[in-house]
PQR file of N, CA, C, O and H, with PARSE charges and radii, in Angstrom:
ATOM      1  N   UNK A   1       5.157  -0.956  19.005 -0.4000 1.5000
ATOM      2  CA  UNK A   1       5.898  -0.892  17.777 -0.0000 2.0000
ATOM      3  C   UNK A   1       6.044   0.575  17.373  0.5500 1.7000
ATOM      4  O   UNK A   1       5.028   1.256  17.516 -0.5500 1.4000
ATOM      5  N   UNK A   2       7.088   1.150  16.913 -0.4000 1.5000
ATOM      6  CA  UNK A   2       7.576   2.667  16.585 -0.0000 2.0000
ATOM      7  C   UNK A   2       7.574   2.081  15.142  0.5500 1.7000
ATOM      8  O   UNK A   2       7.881   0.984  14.678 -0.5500 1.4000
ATOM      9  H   UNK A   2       7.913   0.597  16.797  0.4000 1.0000
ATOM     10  N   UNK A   3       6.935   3.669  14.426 -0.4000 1.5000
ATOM     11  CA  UNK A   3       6.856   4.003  12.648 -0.0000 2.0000
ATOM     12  C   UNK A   3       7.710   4.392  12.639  0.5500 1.7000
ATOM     13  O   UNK A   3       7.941   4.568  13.835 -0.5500 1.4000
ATOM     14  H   UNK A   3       6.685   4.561  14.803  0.4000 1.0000
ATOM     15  N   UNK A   4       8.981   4.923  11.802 -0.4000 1.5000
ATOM     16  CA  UNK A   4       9.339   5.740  11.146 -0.0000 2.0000
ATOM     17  C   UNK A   4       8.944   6.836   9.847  0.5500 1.7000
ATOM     18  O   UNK A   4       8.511   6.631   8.713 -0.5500 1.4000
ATOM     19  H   UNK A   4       8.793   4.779  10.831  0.4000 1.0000
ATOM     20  N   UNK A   5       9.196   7.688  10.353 -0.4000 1.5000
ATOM     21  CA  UNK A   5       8.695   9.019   8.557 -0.0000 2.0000
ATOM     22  C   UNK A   5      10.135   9.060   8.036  0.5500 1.7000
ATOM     23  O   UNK A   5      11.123   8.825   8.731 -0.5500 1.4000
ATOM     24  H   UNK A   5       9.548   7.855  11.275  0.4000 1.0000
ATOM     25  N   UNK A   6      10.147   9.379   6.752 -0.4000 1.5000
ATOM     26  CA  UNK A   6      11.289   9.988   6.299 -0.0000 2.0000
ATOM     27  C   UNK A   6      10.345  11.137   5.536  0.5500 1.7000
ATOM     28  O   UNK A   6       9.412  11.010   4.743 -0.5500 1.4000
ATOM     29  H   UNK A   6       9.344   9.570   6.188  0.4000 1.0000
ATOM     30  N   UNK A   7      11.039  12.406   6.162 -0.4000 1.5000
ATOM     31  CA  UNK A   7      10.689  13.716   4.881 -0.0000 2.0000
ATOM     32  C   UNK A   7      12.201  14.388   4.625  0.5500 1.7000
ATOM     33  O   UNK A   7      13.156  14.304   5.398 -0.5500 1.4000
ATOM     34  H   UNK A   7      11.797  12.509   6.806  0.4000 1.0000
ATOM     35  N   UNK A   8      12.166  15.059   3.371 -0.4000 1.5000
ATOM     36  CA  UNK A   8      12.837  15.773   2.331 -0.0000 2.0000
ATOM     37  C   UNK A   8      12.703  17.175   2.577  0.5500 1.7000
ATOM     38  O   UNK A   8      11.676  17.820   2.364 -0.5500 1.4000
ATOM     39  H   UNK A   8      11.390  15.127   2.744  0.4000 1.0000
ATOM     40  N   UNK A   9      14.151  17.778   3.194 -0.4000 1.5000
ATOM     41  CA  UNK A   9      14.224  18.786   3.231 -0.0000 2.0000
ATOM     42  C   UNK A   9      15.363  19.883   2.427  0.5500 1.7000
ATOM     43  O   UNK A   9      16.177  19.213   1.792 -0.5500 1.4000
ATOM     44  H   UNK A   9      14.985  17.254   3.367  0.4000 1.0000
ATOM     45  N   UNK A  10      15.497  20.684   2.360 -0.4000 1.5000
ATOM     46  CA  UNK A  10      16.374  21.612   1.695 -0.0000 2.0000
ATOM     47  C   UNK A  10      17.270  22.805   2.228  0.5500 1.7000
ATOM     48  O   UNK A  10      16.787  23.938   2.230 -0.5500 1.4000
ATOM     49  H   UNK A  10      14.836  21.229   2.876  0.4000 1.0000
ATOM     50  N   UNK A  11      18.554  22.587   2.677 -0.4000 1.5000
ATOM     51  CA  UNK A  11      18.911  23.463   3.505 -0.0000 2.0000
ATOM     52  C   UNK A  11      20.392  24.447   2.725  0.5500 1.7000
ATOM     53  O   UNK A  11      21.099  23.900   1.880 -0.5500 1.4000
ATOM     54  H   UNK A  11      18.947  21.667   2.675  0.4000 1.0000
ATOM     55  N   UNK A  12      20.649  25.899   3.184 -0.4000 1.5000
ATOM     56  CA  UNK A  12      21.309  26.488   2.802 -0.0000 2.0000
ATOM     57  C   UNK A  12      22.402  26.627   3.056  0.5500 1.7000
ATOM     58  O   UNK A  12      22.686  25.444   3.246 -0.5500 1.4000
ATOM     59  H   UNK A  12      20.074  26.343   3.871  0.4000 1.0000
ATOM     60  N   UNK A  13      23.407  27.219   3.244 -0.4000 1.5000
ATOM     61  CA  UNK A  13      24.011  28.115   4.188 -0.0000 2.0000
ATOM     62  C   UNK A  13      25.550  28.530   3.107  0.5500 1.7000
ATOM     63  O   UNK A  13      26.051  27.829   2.227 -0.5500 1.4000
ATOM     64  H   UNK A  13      23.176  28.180   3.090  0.4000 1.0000
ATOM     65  N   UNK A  14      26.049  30.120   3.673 -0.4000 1.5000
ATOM     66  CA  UNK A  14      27.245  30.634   2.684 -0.0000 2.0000
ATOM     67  C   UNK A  14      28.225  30.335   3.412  0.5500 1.7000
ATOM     68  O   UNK A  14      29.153  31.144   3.451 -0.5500 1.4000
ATOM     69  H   UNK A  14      25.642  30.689   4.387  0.4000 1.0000
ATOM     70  N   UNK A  15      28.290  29.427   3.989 -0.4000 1.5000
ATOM     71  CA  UNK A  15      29.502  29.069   4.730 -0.0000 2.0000
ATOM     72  C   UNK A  15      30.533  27.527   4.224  0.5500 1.7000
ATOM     73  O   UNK A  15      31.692  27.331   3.857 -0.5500 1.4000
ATOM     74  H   UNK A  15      27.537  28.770   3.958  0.4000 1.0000
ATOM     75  N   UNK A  16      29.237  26.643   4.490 -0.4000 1.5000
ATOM     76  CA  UNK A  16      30.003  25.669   3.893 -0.0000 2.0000
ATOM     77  C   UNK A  16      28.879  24.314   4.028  0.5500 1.7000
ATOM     78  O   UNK A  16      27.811  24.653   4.538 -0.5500 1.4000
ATOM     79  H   UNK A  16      28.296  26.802   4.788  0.4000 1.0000
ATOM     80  N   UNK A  17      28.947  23.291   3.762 -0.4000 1.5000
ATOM     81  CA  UNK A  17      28.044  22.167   2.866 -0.0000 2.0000
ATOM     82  C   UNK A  17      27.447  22.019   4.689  0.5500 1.7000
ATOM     83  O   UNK A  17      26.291  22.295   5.010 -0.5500 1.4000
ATOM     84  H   UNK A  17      29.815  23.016   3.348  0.4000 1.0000
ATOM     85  N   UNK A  18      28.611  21.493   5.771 -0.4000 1.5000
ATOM     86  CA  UNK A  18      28.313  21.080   7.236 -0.0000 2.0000
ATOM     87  C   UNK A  18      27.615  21.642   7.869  0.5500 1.7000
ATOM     88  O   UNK A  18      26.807  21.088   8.614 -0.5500 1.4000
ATOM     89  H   UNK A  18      29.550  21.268   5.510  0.4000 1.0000
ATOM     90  N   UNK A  19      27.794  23.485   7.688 -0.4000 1.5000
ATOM     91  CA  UNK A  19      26.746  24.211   8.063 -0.0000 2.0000
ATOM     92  C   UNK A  19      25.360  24.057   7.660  0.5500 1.7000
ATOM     93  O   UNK A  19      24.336  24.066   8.344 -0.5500 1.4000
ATOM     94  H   UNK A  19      28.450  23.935   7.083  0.4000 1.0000
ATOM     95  N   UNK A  20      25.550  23.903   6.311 -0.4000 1.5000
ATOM     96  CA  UNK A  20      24.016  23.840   5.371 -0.0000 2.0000
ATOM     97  C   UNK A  20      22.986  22.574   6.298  0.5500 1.7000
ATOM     98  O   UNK A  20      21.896  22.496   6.865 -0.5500 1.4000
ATOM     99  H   UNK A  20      26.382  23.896   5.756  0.4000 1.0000
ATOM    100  N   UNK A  21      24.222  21.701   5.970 -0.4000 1.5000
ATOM    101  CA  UNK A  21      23.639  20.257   6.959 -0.0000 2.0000
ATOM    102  C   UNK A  21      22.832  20.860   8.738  0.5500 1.7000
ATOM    103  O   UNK A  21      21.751  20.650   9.288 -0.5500 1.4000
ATOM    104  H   UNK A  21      25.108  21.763   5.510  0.4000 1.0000
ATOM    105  N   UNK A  22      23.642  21.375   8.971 -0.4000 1.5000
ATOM    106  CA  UNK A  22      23.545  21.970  10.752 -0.0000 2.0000
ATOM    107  C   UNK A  22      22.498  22.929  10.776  0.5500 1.7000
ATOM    108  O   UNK A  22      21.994  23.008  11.897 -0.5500 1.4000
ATOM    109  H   UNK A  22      24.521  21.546   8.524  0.4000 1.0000
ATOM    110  N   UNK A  23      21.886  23.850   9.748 -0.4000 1.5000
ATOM    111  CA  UNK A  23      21.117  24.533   9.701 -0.0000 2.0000
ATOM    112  C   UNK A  23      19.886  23.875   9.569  0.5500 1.7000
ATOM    113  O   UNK A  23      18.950  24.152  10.319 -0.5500 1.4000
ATOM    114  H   UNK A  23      22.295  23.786   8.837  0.4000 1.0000
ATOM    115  N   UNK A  24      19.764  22.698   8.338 -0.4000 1.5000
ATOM    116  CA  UNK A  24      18.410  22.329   8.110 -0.0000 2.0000
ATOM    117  C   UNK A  24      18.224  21.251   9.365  0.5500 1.7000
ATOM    118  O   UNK A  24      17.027  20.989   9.487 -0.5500 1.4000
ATOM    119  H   UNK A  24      20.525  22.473   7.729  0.4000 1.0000
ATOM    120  N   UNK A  25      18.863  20.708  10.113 -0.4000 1.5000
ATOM    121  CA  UNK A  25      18.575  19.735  10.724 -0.0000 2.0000
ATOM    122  C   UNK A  25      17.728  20.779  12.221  0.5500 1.7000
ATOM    123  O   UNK A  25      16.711  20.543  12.874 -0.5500 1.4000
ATOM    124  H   UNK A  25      19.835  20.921  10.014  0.4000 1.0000
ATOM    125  N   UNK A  26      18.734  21.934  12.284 -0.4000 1.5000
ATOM    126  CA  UNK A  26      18.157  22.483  13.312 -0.0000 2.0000
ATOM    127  C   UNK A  26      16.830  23.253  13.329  0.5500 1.7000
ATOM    128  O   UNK A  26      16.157  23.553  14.315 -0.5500 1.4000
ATOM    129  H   UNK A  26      19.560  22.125  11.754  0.4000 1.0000
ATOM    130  N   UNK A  27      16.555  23.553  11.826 -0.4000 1.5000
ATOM    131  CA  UNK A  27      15.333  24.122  11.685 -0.0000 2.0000
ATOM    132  C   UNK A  27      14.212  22.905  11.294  0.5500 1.7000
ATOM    133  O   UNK A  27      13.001  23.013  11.098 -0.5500 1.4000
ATOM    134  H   UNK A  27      17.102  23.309  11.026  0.4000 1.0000
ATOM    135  N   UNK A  28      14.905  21.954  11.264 -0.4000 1.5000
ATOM    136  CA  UNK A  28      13.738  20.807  11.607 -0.0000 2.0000
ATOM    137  C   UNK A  28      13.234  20.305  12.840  0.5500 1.7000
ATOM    138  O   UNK A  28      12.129  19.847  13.131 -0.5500 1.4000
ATOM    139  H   UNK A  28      15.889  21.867  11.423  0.4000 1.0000
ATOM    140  N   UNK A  29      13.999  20.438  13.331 -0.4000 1.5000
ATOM    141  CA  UNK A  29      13.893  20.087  15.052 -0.0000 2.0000
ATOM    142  C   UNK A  29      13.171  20.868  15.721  0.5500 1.7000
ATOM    143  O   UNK A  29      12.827  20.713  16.893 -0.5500 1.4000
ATOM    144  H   UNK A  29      14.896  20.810  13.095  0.4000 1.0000
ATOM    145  N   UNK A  30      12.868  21.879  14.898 -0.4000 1.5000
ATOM    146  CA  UNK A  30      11.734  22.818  15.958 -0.0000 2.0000
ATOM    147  C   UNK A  30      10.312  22.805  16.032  0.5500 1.7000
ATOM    148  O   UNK A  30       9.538  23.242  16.884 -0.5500 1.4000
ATOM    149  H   UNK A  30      13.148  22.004  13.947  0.4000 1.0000
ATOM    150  N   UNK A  31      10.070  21.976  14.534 -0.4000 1.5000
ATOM    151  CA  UNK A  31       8.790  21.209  14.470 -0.0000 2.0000
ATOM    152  C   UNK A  31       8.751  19.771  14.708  0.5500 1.7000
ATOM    153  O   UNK A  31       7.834  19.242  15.336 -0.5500 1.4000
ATOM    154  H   UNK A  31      10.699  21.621  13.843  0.4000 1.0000
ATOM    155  N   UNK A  32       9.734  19.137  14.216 -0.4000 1.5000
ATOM    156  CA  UNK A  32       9.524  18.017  13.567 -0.0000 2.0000
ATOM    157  C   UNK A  32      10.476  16.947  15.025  0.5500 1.7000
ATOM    158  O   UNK A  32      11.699  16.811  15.031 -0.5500 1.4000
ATOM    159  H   UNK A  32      10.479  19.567  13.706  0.4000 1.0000
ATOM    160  N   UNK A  33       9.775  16.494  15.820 -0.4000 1.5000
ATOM    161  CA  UNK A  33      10.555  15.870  17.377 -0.0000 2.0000
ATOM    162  C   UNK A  33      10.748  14.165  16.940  0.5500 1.7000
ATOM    163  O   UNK A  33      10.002  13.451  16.271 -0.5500 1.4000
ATOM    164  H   UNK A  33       8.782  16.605  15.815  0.4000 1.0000
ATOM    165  N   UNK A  34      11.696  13.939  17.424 -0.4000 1.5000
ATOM    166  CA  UNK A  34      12.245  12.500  17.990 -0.0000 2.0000
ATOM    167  C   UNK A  34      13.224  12.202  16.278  0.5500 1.7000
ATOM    168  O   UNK A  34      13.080  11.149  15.657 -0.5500 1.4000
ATOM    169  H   UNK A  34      12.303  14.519  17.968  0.4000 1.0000
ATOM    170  N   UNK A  35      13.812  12.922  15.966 -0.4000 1.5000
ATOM    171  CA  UNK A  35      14.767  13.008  14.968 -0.0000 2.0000
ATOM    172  C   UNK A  35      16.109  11.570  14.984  0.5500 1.7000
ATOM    173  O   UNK A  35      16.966  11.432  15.856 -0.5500 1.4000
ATOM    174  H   UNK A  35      13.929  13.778  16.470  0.4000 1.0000
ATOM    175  N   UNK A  36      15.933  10.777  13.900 -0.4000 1.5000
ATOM    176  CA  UNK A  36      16.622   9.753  14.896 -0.0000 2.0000
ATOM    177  C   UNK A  36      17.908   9.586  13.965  0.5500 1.7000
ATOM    178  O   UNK A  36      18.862   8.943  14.405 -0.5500 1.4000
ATOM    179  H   UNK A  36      15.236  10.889  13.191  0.4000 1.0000
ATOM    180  N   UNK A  37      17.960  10.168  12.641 -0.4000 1.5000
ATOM    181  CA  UNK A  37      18.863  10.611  11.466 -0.0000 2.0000
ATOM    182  C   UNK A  37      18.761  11.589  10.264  0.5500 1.7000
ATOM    183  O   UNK A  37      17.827  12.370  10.083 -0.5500 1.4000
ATOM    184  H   UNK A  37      17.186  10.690  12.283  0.4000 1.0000
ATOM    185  N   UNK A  38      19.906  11.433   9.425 -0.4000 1.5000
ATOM    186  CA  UNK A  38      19.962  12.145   8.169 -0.0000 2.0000
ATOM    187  C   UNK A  38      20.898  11.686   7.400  0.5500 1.7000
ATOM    188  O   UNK A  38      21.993  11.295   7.804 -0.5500 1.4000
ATOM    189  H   UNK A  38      20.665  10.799   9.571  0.4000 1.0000
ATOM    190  N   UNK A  39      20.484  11.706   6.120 -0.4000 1.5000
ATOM    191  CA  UNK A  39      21.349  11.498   5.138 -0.0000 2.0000
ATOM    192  C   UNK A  39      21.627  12.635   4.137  0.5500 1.7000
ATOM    193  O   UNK A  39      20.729  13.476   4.139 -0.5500 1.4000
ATOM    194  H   UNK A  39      19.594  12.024   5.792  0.4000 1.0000
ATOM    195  N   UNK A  40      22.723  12.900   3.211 -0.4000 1.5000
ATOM    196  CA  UNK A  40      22.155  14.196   2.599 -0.0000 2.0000
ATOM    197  C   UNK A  40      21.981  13.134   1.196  0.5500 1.7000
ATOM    198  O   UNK A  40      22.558  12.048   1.250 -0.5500 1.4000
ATOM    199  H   UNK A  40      23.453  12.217   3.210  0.4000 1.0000
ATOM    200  N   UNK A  41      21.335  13.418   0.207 -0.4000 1.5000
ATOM    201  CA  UNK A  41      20.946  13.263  -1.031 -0.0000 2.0000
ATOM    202  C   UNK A  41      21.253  13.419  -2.136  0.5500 1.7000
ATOM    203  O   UNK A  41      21.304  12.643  -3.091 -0.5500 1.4000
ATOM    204  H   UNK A  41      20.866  14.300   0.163  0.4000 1.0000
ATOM    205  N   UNK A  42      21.673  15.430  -1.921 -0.4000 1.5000
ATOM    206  CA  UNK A  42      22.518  15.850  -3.222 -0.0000 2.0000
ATOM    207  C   UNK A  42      22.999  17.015  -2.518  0.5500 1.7000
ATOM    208  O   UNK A  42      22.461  17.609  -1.583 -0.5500 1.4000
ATOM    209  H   UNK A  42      21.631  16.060  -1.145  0.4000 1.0000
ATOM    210  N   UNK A  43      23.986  17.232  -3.048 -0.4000 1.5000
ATOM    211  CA  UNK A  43      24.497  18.705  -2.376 -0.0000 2.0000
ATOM    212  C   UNK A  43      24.535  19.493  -3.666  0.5500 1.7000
ATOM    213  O   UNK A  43      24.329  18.873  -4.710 -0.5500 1.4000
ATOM    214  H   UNK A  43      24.423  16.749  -3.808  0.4000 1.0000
ATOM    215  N   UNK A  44      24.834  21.107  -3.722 -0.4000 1.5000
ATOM    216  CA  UNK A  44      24.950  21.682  -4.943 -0.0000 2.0000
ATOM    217  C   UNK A  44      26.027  23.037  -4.519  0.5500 1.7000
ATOM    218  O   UNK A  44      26.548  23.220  -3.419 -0.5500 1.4000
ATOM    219  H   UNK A  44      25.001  21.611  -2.874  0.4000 1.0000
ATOM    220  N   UNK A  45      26.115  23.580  -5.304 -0.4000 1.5000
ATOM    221  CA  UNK A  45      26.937  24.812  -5.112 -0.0000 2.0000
ATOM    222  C   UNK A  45      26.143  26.122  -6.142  0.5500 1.7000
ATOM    223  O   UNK A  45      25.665  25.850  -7.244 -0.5500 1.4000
ATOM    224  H   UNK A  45      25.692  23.432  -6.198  0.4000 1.0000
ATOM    225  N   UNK A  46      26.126  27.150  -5.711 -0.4000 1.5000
ATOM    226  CA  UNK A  46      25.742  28.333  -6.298 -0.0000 2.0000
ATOM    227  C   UNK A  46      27.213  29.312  -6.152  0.5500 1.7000
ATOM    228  O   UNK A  46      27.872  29.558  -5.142 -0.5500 1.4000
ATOM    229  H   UNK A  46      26.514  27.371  -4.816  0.4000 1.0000
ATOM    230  N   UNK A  47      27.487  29.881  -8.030 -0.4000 1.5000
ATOM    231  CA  UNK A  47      28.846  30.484  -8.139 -0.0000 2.0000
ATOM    232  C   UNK A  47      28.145  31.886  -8.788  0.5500 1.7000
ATOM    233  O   UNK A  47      27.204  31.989  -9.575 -0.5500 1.4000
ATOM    234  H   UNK A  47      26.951  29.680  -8.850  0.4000 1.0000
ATOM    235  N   UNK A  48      29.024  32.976  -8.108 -0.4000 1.5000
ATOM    236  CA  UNK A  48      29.136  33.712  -8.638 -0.0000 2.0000
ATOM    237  C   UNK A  48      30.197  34.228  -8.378  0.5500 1.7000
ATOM    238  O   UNK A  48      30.902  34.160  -7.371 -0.5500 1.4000
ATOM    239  H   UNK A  48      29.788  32.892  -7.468  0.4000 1.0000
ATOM    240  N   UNK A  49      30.428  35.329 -10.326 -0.4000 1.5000
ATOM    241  CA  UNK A  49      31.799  35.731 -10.115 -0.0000 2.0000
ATOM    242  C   UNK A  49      33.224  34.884 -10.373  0.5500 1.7000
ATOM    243  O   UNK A  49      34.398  35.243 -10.467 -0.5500 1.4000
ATOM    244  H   UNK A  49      29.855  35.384 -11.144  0.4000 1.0000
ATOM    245  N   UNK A  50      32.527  33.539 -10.445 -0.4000 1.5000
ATOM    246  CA  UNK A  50      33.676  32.658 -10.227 -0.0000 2.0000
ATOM    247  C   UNK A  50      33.967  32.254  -8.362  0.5500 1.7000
ATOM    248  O   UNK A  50      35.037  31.690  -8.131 -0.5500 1.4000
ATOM    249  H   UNK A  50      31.574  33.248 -10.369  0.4000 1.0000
ATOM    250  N   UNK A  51      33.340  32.451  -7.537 -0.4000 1.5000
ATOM    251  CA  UNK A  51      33.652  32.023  -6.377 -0.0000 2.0000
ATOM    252  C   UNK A  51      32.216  31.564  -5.818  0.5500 1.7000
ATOM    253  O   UNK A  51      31.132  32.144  -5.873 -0.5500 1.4000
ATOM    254  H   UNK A  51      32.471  32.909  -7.725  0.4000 1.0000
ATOM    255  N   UNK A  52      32.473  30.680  -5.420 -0.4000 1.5000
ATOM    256  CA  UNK A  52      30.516  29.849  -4.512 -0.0000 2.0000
ATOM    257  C   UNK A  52      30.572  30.502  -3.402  0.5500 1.7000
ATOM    258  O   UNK A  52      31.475  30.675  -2.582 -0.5500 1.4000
ATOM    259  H   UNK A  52      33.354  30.208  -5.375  0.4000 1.0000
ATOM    260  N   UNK A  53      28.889  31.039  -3.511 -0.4000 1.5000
ATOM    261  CA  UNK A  53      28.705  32.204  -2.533 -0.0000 2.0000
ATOM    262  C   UNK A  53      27.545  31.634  -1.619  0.5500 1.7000
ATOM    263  O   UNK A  53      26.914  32.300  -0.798 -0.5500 1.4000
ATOM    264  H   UNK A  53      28.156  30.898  -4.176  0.4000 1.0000
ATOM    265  N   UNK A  54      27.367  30.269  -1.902 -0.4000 1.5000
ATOM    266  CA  UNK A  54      26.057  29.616  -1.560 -0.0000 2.0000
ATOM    267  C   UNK A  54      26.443  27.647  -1.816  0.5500 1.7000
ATOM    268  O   UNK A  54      26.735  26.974  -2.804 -0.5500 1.4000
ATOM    269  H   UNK A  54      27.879  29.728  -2.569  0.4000 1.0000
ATOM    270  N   UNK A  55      26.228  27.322  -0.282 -0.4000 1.5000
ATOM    271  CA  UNK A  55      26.010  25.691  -0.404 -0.0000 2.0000
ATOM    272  C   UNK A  55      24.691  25.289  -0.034  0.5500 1.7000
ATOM    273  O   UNK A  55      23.955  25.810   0.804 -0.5500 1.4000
ATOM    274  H   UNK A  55      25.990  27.869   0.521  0.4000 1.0000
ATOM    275  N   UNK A  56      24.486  24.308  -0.754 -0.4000 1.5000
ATOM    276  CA  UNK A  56      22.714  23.844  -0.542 -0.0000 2.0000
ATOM    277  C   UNK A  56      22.979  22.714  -0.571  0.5500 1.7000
ATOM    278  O   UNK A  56      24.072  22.566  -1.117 -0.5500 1.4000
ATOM    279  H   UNK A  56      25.084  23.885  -1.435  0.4000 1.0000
ATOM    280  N   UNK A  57      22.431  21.571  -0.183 -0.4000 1.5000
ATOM    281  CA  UNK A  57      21.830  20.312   1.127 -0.0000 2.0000
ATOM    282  C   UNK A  57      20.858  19.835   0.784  0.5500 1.7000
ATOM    283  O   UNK A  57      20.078  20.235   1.648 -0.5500 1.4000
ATOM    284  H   UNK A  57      21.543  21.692   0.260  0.4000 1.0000
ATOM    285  N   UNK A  58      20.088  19.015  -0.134 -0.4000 1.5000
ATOM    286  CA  UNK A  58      19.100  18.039  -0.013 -0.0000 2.0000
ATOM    287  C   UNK A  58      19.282  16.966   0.995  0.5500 1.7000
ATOM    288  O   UNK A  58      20.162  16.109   0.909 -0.5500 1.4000
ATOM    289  H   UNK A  58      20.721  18.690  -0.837  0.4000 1.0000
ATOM    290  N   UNK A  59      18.146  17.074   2.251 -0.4000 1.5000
ATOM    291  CA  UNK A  59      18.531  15.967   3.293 -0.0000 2.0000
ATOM    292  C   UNK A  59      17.009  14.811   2.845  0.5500 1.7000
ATOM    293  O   UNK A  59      15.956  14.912   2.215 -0.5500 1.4000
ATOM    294  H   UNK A  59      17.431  17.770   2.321  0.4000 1.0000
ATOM    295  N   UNK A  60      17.556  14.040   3.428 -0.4000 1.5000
ATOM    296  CA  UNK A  60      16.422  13.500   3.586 -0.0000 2.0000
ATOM    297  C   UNK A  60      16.821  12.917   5.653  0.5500 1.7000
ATOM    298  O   UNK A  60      17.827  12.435   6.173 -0.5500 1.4000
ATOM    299  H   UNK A  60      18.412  13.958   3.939  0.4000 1.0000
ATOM    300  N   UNK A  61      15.900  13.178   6.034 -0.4000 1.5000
ATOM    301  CA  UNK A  61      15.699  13.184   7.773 -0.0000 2.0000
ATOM    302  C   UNK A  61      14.533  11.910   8.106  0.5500 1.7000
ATOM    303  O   UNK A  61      13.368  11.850   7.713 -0.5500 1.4000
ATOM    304  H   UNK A  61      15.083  13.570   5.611  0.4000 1.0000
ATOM    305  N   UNK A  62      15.291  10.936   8.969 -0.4000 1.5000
ATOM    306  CA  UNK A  62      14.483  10.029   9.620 -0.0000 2.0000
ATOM    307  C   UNK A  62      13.799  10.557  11.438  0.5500 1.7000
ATOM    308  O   UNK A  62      14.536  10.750  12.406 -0.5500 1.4000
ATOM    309  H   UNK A  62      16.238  10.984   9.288  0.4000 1.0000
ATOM    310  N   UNK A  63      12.349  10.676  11.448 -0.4000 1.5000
ATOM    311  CA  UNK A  63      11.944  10.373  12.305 -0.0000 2.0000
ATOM    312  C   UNK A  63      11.087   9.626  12.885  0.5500 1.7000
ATOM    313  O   UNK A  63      10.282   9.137  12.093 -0.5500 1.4000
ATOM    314  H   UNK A  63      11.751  10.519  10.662  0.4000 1.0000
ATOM    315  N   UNK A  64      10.854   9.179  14.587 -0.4000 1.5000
ATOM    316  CA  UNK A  64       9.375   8.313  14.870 -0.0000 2.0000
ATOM    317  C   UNK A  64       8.202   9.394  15.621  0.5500 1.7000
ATOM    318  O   UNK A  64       7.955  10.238  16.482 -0.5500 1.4000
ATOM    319  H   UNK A  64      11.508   9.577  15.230  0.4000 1.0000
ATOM    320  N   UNK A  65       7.693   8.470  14.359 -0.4000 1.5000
ATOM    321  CA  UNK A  65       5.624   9.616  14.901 -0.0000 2.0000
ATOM    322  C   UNK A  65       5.777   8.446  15.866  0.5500 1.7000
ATOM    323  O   UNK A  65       6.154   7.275  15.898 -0.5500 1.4000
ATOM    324  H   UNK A  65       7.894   7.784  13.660  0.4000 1.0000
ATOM    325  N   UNK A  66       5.199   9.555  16.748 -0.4000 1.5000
ATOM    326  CA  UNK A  66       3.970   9.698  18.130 -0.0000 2.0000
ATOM    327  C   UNK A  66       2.948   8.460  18.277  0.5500 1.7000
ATOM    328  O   UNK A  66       2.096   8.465  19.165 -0.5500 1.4000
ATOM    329  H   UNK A  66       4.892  10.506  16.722  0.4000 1.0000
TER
END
């Protein structure tokens, strides 16, 4: 029988929401093995100036422990 975890992560990126997504998933994957999804949670935007200089990504990531 396989567990599943779900943990809560937070990812960035000044490019755009997909990147933000593509960044945290990949900096999860370097600890965190057998990654089997993601959902995102909340997304946000950071403005300055009047132009968003920053997208951020609440994921939440399914994996199976070992």
């Amino acid at each position: 029988m396989k567990i599943a975890k779900v943990i809560e992560i937070t990812a960035e990126s000044d490019v755009s929401f997909e990147a933000a997504i593509h960044n945290g998933i990949t900096k999860a994957a370097e600890s965190v093995h057998d990654i089997k999804g993601a959902w995102v949670k909340e997304q946000k935007v950071t403005i300055e100036d009047g132009h968003i200089v920053r997208y951020r990504v609440d994921l939440k990531v399914t994996f199976v422990m070992d």
